[in-house]
MOPAC internal coordinates of N, CA, C and O (Angstrom, degrees):
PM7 1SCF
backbone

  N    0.0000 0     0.00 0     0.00 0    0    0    0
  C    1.4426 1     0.00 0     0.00 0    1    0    0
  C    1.5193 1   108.70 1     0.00 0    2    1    0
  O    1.2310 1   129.15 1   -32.13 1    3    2    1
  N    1.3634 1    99.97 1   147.87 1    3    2    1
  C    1.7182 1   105.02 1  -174.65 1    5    3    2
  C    1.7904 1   110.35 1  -110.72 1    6    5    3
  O    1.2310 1   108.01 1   -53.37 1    7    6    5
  N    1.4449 1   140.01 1   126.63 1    7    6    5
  C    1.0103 1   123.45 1   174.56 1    9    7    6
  C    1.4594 1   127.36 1   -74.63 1   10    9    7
  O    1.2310 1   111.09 1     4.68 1   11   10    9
  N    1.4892 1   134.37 1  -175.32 1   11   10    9
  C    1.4344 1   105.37 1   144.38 1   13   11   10
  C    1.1974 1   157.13 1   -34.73 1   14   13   11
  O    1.2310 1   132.37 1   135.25 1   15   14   13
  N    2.0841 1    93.71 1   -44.75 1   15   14   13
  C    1.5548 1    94.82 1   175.55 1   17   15   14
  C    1.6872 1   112.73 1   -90.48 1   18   17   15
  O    1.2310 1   118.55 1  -151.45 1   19   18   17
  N    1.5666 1   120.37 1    28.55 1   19   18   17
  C    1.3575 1   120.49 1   141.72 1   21   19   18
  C    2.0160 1    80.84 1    95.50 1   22   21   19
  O    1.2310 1   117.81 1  -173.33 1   23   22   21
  N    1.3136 1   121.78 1     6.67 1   23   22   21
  C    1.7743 1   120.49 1   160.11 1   25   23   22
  C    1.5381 1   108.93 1   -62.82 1   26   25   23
  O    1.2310 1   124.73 1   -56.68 1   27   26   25
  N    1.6412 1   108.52 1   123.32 1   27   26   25
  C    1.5027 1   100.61 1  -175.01 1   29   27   26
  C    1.7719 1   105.94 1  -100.84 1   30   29   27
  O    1.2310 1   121.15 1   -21.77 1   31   30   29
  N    1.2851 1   115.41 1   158.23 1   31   30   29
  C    1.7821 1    97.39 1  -166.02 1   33   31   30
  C    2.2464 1    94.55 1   -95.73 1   34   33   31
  O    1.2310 1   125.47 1   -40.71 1   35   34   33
  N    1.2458 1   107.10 1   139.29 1   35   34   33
  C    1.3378 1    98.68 1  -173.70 1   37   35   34
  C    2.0638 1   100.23 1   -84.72 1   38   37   35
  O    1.2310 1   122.63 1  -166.46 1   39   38   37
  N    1.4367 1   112.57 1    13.54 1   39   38   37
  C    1.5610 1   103.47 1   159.29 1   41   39   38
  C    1.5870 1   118.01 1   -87.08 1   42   41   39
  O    1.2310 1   119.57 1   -38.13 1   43   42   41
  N    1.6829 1   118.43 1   141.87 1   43   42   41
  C    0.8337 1   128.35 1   178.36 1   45   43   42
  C    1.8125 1   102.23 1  -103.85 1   46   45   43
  O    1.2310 1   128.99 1   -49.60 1   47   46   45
  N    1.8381 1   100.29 1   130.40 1   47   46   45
  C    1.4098 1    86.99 1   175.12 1   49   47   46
  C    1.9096 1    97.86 1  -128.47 1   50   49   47
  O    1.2310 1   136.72 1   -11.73 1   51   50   49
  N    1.4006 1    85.22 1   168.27 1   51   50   49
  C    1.4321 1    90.02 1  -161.57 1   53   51   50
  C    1.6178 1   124.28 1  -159.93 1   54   53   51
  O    1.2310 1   104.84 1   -59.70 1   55   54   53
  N    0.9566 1   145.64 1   120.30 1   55   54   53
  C    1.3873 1   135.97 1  -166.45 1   57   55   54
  C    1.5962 1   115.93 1  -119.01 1   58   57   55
  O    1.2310 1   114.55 1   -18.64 1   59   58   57
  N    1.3273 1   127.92 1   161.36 1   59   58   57
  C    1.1875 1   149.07 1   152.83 1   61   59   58
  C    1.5440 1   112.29 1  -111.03 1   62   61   59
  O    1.2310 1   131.62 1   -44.78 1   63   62   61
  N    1.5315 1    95.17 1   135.22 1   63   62   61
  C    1.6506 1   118.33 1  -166.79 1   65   63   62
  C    1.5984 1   105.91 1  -132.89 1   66   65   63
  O    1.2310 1   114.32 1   -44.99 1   67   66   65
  N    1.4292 1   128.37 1   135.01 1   67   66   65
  C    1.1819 1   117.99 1   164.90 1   69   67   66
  C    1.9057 1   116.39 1  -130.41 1   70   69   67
  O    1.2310 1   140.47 1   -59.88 1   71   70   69
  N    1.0964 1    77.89 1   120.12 1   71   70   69
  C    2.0451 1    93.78 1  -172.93 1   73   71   70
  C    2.1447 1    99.18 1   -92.01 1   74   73   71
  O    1.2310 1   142.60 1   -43.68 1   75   74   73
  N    1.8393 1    73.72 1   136.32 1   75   74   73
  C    1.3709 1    79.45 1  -165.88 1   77   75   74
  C    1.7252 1   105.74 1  -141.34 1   78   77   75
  O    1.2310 1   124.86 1   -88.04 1   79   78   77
  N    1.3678 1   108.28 1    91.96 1   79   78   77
  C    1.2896 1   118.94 1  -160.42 1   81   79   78
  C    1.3079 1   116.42 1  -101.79 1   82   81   79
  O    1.2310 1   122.22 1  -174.86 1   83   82   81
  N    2.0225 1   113.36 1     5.14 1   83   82   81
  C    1.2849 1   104.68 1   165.12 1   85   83   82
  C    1.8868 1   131.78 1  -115.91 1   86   85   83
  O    1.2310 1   126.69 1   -56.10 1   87   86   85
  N    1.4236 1   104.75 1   123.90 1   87   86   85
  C    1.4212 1   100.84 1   176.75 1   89   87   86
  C    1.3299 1   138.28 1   -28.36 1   90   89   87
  O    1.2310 1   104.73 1   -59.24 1   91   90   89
  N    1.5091 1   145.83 1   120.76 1   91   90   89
  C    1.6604 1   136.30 1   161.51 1   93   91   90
  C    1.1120 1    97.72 1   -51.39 1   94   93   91
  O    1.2310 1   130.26 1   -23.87 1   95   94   93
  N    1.5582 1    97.82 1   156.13 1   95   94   93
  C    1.4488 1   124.88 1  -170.21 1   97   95   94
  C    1.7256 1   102.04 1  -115.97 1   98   97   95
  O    1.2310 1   125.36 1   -34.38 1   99   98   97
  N    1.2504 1   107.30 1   145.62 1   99   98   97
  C    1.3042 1   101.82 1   173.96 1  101   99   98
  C    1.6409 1   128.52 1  -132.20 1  102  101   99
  O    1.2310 1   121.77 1   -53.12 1  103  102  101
  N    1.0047 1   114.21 1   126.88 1  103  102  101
  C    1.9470 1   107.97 1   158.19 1  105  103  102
  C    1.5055 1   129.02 1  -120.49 1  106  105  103
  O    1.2310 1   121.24 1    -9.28 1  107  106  105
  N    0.8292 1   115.22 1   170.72 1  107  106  105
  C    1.4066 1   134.49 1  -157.33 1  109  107  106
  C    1.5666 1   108.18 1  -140.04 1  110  109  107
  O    1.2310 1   129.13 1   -36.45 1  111  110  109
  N    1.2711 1   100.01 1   143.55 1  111  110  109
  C    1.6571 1   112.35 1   175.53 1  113  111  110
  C    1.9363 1    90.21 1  -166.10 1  114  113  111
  O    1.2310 1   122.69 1   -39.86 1  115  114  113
  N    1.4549 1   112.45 1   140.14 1  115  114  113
  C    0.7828 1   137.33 1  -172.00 1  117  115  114
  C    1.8112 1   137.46 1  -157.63 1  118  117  115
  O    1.2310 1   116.02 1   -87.09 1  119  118  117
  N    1.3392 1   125.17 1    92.91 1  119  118  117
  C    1.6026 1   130.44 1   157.97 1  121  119  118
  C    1.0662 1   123.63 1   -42.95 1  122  121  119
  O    1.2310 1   125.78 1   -21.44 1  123  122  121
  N    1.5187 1   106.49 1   158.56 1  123  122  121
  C    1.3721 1   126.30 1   160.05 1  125  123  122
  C    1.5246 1   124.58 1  -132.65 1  126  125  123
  O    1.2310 1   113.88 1   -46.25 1  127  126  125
  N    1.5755 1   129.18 1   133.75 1  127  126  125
  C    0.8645 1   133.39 1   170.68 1  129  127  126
  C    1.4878 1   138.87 1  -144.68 1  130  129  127
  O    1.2310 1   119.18 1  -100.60 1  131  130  129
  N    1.0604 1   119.16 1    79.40 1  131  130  129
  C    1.7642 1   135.33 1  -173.70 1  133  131  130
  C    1.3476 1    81.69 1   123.69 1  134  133  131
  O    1.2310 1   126.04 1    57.15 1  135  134  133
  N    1.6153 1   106.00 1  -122.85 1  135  134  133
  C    1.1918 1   134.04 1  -177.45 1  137  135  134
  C    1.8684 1   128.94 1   -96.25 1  138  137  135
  O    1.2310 1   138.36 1  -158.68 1  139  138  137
  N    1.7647 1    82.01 1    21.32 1  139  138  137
  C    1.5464 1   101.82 1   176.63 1  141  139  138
  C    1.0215 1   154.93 1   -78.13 1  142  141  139
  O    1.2310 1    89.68 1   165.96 1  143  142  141
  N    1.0903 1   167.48 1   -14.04 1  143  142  141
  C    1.5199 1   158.65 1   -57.85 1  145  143  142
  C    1.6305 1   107.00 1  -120.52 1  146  145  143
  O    1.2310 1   121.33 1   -80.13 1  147  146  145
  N    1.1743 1   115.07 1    99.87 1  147  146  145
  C    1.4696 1   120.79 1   178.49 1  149  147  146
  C    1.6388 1   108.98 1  -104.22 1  150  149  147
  O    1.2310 1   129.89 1   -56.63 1  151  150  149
  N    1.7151 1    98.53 1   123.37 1  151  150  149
  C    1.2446 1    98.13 1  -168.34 1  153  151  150
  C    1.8948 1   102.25 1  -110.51 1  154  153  151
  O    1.2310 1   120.67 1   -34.60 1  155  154  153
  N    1.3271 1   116.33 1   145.40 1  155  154  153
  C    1.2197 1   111.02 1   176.77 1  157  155  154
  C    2.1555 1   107.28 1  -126.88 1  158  157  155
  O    1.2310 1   145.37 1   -24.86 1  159  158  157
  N    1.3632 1    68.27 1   155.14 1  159  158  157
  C    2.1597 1    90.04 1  -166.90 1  161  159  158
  C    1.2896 1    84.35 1   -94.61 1  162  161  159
  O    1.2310 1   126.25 1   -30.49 1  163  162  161
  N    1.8532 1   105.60 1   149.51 1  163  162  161
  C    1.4088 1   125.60 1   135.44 1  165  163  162
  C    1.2670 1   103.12 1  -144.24 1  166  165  163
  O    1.2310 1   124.05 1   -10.66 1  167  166  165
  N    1.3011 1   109.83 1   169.34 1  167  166  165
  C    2.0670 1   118.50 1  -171.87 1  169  167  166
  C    1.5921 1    88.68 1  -179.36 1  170  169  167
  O    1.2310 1   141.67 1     1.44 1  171  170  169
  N    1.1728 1    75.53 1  -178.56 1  171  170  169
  C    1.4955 1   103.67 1   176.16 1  173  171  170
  C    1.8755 1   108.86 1  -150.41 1  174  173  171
  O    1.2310 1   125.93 1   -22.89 1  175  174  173
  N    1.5093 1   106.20 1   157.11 1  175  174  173
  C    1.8988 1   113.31 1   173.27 1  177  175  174
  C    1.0031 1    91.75 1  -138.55 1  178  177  175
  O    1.2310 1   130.16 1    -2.29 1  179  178  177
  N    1.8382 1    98.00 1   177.71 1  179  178  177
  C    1.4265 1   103.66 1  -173.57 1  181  179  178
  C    1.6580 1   101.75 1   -85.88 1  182  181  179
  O    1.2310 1   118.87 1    -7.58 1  183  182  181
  N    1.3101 1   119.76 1   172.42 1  183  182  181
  C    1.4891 1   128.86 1  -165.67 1  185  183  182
  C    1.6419 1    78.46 1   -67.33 1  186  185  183
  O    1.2310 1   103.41 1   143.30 1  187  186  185
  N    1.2230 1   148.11 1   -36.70 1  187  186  185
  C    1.3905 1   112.36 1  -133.60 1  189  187  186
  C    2.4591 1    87.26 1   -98.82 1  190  189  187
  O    1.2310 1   123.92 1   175.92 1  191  190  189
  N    0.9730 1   110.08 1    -4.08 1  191  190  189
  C    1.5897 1   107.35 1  -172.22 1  193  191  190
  C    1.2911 1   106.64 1   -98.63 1  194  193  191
  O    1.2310 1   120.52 1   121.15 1  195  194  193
  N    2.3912 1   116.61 1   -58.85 1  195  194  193
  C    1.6064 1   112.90 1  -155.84 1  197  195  194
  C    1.6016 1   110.95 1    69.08 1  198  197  195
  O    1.2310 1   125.87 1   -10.14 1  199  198  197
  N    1.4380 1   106.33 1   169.86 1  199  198  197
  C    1.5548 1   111.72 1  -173.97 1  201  199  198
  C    1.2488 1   104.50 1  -101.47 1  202  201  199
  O    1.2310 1   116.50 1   -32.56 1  203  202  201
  N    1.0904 1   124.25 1   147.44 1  203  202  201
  C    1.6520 1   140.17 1   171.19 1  205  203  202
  C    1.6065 1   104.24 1   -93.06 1  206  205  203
  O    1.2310 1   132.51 1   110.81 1  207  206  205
  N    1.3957 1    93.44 1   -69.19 1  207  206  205
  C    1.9026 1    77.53 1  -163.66 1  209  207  206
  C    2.1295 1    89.60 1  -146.52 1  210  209  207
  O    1.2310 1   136.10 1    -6.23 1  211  210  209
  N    1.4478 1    86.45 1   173.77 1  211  210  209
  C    1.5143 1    94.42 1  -176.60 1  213  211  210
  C    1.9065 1    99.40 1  -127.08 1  214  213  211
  O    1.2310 1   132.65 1   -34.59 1  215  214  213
  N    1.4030 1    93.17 1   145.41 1  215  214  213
  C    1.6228 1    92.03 1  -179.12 1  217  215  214
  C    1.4509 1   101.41 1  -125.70 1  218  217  215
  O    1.2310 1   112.67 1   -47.55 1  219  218  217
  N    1.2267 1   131.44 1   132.45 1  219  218  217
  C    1.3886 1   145.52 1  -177.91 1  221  219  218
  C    1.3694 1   103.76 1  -117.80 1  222  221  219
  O    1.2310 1   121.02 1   -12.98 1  223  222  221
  N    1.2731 1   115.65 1   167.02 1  223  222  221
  C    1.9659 1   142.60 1  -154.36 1  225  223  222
  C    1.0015 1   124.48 1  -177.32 1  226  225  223
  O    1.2310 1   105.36 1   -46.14 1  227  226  225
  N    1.2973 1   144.71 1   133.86 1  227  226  225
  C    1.1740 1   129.12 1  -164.11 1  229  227  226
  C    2.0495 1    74.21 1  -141.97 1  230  229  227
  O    1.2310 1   132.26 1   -36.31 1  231  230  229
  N    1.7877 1    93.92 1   143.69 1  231  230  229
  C    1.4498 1   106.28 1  -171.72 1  233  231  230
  C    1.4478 1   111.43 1    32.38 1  234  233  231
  O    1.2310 1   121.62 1  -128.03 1  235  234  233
  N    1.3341 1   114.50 1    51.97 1  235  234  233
  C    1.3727 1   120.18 1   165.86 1  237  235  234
  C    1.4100 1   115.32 1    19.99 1  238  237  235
  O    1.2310 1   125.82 1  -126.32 1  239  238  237
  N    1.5565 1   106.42 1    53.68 1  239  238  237
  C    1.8047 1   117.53 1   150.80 1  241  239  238
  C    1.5205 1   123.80 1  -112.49 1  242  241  239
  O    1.2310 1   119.39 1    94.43 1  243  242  241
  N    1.6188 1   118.76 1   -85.57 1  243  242  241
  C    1.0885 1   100.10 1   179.16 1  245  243  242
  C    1.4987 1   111.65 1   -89.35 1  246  245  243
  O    1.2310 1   116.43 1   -29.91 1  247  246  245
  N    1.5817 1   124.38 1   150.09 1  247  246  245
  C    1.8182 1   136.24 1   177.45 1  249  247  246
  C    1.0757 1    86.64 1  -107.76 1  250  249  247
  O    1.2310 1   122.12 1   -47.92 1  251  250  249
  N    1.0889 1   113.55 1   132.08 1  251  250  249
  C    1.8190 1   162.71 1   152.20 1  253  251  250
  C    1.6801 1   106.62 1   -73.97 1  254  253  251
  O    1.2310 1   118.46 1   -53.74 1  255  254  253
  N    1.0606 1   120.54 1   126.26 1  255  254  253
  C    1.5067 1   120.09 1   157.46 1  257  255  254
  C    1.3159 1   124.02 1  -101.38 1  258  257  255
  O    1.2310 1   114.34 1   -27.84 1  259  258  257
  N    1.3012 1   128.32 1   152.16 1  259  258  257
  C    1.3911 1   120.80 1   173.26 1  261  259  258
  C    1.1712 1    91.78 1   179.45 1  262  261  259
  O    1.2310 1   128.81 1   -17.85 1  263  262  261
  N    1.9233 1   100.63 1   162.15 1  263  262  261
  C    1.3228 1   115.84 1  -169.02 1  265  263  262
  C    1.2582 1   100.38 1   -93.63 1  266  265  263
  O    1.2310 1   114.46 1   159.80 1  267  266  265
  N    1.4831 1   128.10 1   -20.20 1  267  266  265
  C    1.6747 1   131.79 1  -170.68 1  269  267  266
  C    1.3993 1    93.29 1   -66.49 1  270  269  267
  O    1.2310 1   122.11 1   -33.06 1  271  270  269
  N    1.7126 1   113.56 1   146.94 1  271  270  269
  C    1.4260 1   121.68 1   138.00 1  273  271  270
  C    1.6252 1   130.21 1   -53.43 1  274  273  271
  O    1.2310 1   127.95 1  -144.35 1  275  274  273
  N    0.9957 1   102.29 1    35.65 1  275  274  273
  C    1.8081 1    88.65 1  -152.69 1  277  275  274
  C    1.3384 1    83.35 1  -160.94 1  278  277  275
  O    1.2310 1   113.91 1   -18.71 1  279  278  277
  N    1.3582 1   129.12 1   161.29 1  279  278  277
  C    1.7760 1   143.49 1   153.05 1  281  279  278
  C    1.5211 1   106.80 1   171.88 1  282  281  279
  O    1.2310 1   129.64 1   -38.73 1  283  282  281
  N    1.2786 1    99.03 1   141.27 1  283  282  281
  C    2.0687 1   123.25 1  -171.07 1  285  283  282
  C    1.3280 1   111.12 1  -112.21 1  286  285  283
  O    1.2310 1   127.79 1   -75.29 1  287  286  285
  N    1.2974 1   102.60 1   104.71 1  287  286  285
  C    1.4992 1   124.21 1   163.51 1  289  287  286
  C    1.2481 1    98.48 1   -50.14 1  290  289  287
  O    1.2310 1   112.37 1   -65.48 1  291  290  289
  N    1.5394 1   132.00 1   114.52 1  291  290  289
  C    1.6999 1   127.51 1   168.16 1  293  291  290
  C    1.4163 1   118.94 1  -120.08 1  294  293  291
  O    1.2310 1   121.40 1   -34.59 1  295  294  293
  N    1.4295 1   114.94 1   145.41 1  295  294  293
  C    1.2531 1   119.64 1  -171.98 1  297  295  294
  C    1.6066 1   124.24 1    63.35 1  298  297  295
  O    1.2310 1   127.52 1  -137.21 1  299  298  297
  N    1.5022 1   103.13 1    42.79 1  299  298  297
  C    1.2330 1   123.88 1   155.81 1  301  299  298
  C    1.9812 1   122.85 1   -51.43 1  302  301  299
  O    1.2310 1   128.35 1   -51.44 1  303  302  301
  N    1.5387 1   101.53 1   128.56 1  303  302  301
  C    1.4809 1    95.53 1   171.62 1  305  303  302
  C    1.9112 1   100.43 1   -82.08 1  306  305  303
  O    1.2310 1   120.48 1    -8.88 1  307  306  305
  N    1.2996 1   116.69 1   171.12 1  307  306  305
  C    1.0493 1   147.57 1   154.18 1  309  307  306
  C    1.3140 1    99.68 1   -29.33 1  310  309  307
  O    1.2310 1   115.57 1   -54.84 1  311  310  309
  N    1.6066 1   126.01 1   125.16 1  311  310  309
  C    1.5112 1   118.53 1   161.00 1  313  311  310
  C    1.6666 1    97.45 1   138.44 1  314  313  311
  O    1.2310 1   119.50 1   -10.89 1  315  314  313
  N    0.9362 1   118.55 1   169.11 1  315  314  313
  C    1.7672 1   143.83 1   170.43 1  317  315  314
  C    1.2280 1   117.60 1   -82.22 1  318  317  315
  O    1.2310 1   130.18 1   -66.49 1  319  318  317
  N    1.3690 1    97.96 1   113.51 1  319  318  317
  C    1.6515 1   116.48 1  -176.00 1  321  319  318
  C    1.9265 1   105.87 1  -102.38 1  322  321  319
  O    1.2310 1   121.19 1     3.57 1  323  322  321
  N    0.6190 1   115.32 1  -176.43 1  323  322  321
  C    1.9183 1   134.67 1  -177.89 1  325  323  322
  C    1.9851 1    96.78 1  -162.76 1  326  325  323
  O    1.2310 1   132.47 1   -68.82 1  327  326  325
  N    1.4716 1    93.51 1   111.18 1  327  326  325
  C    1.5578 1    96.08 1   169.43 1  329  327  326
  C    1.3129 1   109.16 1   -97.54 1  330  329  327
  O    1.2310 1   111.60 1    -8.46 1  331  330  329
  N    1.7393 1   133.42 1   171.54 1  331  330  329
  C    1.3057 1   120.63 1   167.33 1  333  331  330
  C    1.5961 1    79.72 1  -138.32 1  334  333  331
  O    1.2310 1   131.95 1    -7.66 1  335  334  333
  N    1.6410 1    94.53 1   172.34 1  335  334  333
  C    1.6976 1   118.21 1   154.44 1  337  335  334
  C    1.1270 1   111.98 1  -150.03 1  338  337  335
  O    1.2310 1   127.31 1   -22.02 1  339  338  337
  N    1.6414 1   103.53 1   157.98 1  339  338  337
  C    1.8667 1   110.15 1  -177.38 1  341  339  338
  C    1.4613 1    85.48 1  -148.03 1  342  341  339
  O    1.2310 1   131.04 1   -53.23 1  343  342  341
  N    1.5639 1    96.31 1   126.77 1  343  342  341
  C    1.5425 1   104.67 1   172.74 1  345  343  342
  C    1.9837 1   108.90 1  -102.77 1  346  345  343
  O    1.2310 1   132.37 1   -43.55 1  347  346  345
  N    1.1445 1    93.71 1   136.45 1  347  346  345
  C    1.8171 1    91.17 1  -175.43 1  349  347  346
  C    1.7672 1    89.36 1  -117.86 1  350  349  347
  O    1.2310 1   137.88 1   -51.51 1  351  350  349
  N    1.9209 1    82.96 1   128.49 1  351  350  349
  C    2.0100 1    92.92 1   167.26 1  353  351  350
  C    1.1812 1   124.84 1   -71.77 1  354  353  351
  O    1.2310 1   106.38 1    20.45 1  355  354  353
  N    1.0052 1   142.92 1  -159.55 1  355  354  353
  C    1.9982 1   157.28 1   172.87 1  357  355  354
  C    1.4734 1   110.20 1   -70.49 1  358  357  355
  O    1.2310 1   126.85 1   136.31 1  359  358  357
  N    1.5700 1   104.42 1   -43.69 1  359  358  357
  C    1.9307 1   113.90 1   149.59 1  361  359  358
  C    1.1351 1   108.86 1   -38.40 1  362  361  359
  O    1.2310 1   111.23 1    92.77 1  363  362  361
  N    1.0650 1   134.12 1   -87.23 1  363  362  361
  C    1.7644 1   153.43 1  -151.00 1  365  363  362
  C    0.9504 1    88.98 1   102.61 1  366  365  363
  O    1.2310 1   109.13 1  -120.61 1  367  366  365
  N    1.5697 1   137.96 1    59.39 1  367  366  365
  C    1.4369 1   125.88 1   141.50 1  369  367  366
  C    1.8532 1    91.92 1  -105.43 1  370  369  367
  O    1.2310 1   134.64 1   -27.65 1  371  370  369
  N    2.0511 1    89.28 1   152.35 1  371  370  369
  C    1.6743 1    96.46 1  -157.94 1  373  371  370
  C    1.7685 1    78.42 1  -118.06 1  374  373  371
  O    1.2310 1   136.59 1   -16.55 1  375  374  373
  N    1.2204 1    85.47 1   163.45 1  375  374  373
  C    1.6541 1   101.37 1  -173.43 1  377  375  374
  C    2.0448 1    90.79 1   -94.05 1  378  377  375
  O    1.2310 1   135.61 1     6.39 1  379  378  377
  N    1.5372 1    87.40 1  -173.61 1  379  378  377
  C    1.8546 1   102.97 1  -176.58 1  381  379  378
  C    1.8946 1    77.46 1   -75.88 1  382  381  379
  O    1.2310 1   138.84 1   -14.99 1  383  382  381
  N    1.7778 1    81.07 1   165.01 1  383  382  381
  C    1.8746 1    91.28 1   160.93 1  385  383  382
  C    1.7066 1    94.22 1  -115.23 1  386  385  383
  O    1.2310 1   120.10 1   180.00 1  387  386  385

């Protein structure tokens, strides 16, 4: 840096930045047992983010967060469920559910 009276500073400053403009990807595979439904995550990010956390739903109402690949819907009544997941990277960019 230069001042007014033209003094230059002998520190060099300087940064590293990493831009990260692509979404995690996600899949799902998921059991049932009794009144169970254990759903498990896989995805992928780009090398420069990794996954942060995974969010699960069951009939797309309330999302759950967690860092596990994995989480069990328990004490299910009788009937047909639809699970989802959305994995979000170190960005906070979130994949499709």
């Amino acid at each position: 840096m230069t001042d007014v009276a033209g003094n230059t500073s002998s520190t060099i400053c300087s940064g590293t930045y990493k831009v990260d403009t692509t979404n995690p990807t996600a899949k799902i595979s998921a059991s049932s047992s009794g009144s169970n439904i254990t759903v498990s995550a896989s995805g992928s990010s780009d090398a420069h983010s990794g996954i942060a956390s995974y969010q699960y739903s069951r009939n797309n109402s309330t999302w759950y967060t967690s860092t596990s690949n994995s989480y069990t819907f328990t004490g299910l009544s009788d009937g047909t469920y639809t699970v989802y997941v959305k994995i979000t990277d170190k960005s906070g960019r979130v994949s499709g559910t």
